[in-house]
C-alpha positions as CSV (number, residue, x, y, z in Angstrom):
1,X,0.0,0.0,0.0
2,X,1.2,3.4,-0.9
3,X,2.6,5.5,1.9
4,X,-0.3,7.9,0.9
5,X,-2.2,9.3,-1.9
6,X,-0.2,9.1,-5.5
7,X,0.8,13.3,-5.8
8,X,-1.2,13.3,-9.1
9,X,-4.4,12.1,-7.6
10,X,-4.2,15.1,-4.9
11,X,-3.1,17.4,-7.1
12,X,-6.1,16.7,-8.9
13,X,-8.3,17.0,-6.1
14,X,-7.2,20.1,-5.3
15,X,-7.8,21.5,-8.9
16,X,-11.1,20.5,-8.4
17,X,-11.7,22.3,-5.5
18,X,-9.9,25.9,-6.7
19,X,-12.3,25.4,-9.9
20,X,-15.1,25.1,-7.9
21,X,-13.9,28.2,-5.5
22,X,-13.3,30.1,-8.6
23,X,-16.7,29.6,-10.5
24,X,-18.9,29.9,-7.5
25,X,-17.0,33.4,-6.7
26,X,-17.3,34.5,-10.4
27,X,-21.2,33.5,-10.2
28,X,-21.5,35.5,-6.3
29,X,-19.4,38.2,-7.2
30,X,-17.5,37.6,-4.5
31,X,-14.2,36.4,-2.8
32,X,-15.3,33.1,-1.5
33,X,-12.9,31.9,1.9
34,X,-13.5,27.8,2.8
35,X,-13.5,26.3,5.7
36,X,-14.1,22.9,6.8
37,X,-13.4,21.3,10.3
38,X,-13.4,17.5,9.5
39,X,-16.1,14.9,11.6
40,X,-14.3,11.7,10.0
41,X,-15.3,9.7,12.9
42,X,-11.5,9.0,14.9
43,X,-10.1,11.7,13.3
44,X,-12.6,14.8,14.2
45,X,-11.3,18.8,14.2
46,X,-13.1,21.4,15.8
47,X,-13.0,25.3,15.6
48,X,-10.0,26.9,17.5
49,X,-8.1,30.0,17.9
50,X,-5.1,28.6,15.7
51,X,-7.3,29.3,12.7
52,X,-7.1,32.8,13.5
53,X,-3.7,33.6,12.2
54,X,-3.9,31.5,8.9
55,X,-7.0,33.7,8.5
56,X,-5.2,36.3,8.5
57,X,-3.1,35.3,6.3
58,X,-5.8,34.9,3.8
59,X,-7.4,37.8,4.2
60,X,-4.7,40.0,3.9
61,X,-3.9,38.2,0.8
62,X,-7.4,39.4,-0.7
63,X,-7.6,42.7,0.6
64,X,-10.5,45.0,1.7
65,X,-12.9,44.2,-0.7
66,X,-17.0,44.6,-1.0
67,X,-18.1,41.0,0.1
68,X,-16.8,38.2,1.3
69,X,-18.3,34.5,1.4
70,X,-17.7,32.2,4.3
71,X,-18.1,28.4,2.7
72,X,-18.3,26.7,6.2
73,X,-18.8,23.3,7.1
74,X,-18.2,22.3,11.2
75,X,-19.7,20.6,14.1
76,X,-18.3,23.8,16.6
77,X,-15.6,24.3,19.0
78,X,-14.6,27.1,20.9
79,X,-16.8,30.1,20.8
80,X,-13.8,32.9,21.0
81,X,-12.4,31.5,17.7
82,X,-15.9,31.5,16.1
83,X,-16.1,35.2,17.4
84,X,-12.7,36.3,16.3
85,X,-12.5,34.6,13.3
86,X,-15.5,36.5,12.1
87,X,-14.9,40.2,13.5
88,X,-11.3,39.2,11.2
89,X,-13.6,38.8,8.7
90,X,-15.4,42.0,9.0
91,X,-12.3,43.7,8.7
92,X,-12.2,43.1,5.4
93,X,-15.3,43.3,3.3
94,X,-18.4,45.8,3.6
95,X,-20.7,42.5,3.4
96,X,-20.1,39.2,4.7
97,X,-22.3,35.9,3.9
98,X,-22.2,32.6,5.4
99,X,-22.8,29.6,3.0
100,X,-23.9,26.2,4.7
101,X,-23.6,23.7,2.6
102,X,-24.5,20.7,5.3
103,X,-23.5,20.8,8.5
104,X,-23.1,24.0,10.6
105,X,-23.3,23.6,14.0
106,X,-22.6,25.0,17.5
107,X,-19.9,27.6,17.3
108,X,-20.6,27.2,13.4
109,X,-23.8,28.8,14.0
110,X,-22.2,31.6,16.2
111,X,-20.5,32.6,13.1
112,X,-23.3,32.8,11.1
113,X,-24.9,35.2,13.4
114,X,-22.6,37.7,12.1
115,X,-23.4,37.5,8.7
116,X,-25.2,40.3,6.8
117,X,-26.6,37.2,5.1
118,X,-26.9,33.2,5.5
119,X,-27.1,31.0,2.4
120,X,-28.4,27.6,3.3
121,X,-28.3,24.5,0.8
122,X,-32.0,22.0,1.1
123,X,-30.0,20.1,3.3
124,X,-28.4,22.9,5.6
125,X,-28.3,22.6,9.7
126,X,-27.9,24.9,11.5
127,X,-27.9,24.1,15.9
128,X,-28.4,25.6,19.2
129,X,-25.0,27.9,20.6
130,X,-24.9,26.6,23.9
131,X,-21.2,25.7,24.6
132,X,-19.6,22.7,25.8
133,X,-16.5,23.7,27.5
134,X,-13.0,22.2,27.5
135,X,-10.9,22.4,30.3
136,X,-7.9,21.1,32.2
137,X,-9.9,20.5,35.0
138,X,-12.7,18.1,32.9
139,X,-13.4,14.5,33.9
140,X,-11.4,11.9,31.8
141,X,-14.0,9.4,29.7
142,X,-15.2,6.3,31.8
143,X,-13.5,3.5,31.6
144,X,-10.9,4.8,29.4
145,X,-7.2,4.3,30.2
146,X,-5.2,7.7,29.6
147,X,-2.7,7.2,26.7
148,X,1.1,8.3,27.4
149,X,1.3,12.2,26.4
150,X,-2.2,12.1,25.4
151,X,-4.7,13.2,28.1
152,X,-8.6,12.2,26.9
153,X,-11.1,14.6,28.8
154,X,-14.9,15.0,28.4
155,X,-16.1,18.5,27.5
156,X,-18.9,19.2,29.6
157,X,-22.0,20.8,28.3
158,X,-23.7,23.8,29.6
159,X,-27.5,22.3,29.1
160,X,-25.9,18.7,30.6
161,X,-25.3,21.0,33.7
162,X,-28.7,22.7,33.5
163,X,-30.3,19.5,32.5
164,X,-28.9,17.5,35.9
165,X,-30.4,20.6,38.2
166,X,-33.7,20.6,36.3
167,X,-33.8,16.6,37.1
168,X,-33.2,17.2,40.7
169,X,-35.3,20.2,41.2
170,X,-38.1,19.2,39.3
171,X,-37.9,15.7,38.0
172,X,-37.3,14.2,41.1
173,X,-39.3,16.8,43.0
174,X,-36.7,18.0,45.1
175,X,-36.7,21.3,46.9
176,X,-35.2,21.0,49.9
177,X,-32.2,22.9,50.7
178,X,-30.3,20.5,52.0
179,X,-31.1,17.8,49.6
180,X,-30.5,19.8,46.6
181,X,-27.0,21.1,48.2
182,X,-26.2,16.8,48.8
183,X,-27.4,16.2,45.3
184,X,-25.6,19.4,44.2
185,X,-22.3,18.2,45.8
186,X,-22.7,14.6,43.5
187,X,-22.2,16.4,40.7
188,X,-18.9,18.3,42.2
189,X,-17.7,15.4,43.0
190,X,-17.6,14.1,39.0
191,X,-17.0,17.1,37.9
192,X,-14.1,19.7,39.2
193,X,-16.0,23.2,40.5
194,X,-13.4,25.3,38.6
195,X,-14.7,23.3,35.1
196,X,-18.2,24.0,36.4
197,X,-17.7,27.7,37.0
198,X,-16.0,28.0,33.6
199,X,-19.4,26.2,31.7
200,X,-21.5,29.0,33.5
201,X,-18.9,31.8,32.4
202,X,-19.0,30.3,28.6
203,X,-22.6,30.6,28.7
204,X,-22.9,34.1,29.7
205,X,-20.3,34.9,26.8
206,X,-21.7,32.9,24.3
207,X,-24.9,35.1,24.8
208,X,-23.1,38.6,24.5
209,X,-21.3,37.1,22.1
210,X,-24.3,36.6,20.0
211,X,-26.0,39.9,20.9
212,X,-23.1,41.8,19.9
213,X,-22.6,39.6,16.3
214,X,-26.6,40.0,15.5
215,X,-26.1,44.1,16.8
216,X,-23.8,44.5,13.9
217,X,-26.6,44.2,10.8
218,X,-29.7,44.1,13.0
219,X,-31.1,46.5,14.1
220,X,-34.5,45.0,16.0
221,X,-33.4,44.4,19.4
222,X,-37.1,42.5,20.4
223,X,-35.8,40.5,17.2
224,X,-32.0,40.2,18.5
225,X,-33.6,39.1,22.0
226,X,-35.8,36.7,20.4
227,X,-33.0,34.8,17.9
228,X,-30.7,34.6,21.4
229,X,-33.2,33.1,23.3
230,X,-34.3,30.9,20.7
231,X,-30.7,29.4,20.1
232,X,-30.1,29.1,24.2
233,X,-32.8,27.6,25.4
234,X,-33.1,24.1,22.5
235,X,-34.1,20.8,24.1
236,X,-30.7,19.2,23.4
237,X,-26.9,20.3,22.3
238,X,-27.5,18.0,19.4
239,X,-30.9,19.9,18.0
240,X,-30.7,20.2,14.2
241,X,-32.1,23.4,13.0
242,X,-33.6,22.7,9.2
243,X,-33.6,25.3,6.9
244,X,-37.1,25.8,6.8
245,X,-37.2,26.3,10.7
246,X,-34.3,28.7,10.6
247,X,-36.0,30.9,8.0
248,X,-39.6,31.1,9.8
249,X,-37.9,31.8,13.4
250,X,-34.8,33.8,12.1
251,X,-36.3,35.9,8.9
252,X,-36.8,35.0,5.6
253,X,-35.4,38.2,5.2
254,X,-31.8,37.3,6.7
255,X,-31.7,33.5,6.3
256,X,-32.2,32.3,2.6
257,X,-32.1,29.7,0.2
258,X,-29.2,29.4,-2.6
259,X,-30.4,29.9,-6.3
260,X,-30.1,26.3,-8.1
261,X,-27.0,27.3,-9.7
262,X,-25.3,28.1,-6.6
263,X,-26.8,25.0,-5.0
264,X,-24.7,22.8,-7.6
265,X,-21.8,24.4,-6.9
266,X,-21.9,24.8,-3.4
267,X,-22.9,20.7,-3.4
268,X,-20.5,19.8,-5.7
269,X,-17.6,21.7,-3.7
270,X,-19.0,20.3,-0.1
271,X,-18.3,16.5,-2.0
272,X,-14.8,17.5,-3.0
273,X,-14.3,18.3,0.6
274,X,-15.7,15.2,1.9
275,X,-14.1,13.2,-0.4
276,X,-10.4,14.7,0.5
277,X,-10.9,14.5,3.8
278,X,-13.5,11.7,4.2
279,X,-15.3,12.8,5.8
280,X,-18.3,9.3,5.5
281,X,-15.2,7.1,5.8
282,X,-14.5,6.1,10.0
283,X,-10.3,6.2,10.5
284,X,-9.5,2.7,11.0
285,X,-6.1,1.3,11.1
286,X,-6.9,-2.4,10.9
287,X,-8.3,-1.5,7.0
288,X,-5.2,0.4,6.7
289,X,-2.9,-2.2,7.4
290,X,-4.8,-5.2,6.3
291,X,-2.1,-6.6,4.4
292,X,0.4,-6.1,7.3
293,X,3.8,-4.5,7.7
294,X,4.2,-0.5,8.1
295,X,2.6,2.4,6.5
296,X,3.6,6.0,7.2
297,X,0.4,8.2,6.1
298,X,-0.9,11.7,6.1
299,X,-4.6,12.5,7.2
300,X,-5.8,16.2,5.7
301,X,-8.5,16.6,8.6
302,X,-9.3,20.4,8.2
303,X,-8.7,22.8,5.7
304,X,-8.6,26.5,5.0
305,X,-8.7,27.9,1.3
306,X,-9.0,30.6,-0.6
307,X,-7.9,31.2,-4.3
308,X,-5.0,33.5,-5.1
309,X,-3.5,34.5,-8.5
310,X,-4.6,31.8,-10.6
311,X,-3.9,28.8,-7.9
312,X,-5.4,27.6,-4.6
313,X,-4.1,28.8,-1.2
314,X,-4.7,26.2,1.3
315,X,-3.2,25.6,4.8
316,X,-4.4,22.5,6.1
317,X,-4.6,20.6,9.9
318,X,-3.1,17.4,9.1
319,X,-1.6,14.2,11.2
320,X,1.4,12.4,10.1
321,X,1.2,8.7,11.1
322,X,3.4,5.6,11.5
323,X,1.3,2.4,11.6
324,X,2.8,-0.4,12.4
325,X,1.5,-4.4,12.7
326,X,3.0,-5.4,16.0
327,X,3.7,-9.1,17.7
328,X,5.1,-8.6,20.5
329,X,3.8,-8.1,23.3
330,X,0.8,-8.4,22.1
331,X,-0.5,-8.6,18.6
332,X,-2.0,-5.5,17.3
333,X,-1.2,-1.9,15.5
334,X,0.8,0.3,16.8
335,X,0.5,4.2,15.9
336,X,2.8,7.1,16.4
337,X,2.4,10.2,15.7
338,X,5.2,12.2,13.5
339,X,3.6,15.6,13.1
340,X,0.3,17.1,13.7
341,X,-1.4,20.4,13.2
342,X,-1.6,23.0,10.4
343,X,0.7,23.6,7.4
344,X,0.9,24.8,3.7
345,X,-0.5,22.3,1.1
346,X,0.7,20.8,-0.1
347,X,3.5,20.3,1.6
348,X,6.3,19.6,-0.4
């Protein structure tokens, strides 16, 4: 098996991909910036303030210019890169529009708040901002063993905190004071206070965060109020907003469907990404190595681009592996990681 893919097949793929940039900016009229955090299961990205400076590196390769489109397709991460990445953004263009292709969720969402304009595809979803919060102090998965250099922690959701009080209060029917403090003191006791206290702080920024994105191109604060609430206060983290919910609760005005011929390319260009990156395709080693020995491979898992001069600009979050079919002492792959995190592409 090759070490990884033949140069001529990923140069291919990336010509698809700056072709499919370039048309859908010469049919918007825009510059068009992409990016995609990756949710191949085992190999999932989220949003984080390293983007910020390879943003900036973009942007100040296009310049102020009148309007900018965001391609994005992510599950979330942390709500201060969502926010600065897109007051970076604002710096420079007079217009900014999100385009969802598929999946825009959490902190993706955030970011679209701060459009003058959302473009969603038929099959666009949108979710609820409340943050789950990663920490130092988080508990570790049950039942999983910590790896050496790696440490595994849970992020911890603000409506999983709510959610638990809620049960205790009024579930279970419990209003005592000290029962509720006993009950109170469980969940300290799984959970460290200080990554508690920072869940309640992201939630109280992640709603002036909104406020202040949604202040910059609406002007209805009764209609700023009601999009907050709306996005705070979902049933579940996991809530997929459709596009025809999004419309009828945000505005028809604000949130909109692409024209057909946008909708092919914005499609087509989600595929090339999910093909690259494979996105439908779960990481597995064993499939990797099924005819035994080594492999060293490279896994493109979140991408960047933006077209410059004729060519494609890409920076992209990539891990460099070394798989290995071991024996001894007992029978199985071994991994190890060479490099990891983002760089030019390609790469050599």
């Amino acid at each position: 098996m090759p070490d990884q893919m033949p140069p001529d097949a990923a140069a291919s793929q990336d010509d698809v991909r700056f072709r499919l940039i370039s048309d859908l900016e010469e049919q918007r009229g825009s510059r068009v910036v992409a990016l995609v955090t990756g949710d191949r299961q085992g190999h999932e990205t989220r949003l984080a303030r390293d983007i910020l400076p390879l943003a900036y590196d973009h942007l100040r390769q296009i310049g102020a210019t009148e309007q900018i489109d965001l391609f994005l397709y992510t599950t979330g991460g942390d709500t201060l890169a969502a926010w600065g990445l897109i007051n970076l953004i604002r710096e420079y263009c007079k217009r900014l529009v999100v385009v969802v292709p598929f999946r825009c969720h959490s902190a993706g969402t955030l970011m679209a708040l701060g459009a003058d304009e959302v473009l969603l595809a038929p099959g666009a979803q949108l979710g609820p901002i409340d943050p789950s919060v990663s920490s130092p102090y988080n508990p570790p998965p049950p039942g999983v063993l910590p790896q050496a250099g790696r440490v595994q922690l849970l992020p911890v959701s603000v409506e999983d905190m709510l959610g638990y009080i809620h049960l205790v209060k009024n579930g279970a029917g419990i209003s005592h004071e000290d029962a509720l403090a006993r009950l109170i003191a469980i969940m300290a006791d799984k959970v460290h206070p200080l990554a508690l206290g920072a869940v309640y702080r992201a939630r109280e920024h992640v709603s002036t965060f909104a406020r202040s994105l949604l202040a910059s191109h609406l002007q209805s604060e009764p209609k700023v109020d009601l999009i907050v609430d709306y996005l705070s206060k979902l049933p579940s983290h996991s809530y997929i907003i459709s596009r025809r919910e999004a419309q009828a609760v945000l505005g028809d005005d604000w949130v909109k469907p692409l024209s057909s011929n946008e909708e092919l390319l914005v499609w087509q260009l989600y595929k090339a990404y999910e093909e690259w990156l494979e996105l439908t395709n779960p990481y597995s080693p064993d499939a990797i190595l099924a005819g035994g020995g080594s492999v060293t491979r490279t896994f493109p898992r979140a991408s960047l681009e933006s077209t410059d001069s004729g060519r494609l600009k890409s920076h992209v979050f990539r891990t460099v592996k070394e798989l290995s079919q071991v024996e001894q002492p007992v029978a199985g792959i071994q991994e190890h990681v060479i490099a990891e995190g983002w760089a030019k592409w390609p790469e050599n």
